[in-house]
C-alpha positions in Angstrom: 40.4 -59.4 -84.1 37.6 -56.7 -85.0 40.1 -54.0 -83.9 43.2 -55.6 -85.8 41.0 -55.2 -88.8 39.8 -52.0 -88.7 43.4 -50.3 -87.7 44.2 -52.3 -91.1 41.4 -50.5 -93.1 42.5 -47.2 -91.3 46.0 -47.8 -92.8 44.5 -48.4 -95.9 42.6 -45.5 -96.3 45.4 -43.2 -95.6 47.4 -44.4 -97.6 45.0 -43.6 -100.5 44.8 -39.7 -99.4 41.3 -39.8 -100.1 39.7 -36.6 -98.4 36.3 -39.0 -96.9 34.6 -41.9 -97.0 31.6 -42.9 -97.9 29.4 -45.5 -96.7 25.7 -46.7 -97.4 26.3 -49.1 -94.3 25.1 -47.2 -90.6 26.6 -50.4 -88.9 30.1 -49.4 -91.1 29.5 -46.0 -91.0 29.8 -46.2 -87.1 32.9 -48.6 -87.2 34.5 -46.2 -89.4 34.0 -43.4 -87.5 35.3 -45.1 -84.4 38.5 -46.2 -86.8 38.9 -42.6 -87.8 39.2 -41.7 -84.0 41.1 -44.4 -82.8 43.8 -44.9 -85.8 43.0 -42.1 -87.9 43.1 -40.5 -90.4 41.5 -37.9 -88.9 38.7 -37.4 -92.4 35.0 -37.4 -92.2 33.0 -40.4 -92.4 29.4 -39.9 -94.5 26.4 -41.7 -95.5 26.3 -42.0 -99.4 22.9 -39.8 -99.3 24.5 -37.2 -96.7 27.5 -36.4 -99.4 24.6 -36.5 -101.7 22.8 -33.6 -99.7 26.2 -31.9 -99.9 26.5 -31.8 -103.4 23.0 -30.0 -103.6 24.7 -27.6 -101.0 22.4 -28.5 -98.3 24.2 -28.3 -95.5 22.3 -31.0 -93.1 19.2 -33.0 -91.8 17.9 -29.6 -90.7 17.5 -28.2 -93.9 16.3 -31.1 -95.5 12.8 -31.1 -96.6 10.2 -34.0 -96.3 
């Protein structure tokens, strides 16, 4: 059932054309990945404060600062 569901949101997504998604959910975050994978499209998955980080032009964790 979980699978049928996801390969559903993984159509759905593609046929939006967006470039990503963006998640605040970790538990969604991983599913999505997985769906990205497994059905495609083949986009990057983020956490809403990653892309935020982006947008600052920091490139990751490593650069963050505390």
């Amino acid at each position: 059932m979980s699978m049928r569901l996801l390969k559903s949101k993984m159509r759905a997504v593609a046929s939006t054309g967006a470039q990503a998604i963006v998640t605040a959910n970790p538990g969604c975050h991983i599913q999505l990945e997985g769906g990205t994978r497994k059905f495609g499209p083949q986009i990057p998955v983020y956490h809403v404060v990653e892309l935020l980080a982006r947008s600052y032009g920091l490139a990751g964790p490593a650069t963050w600062k505390n």
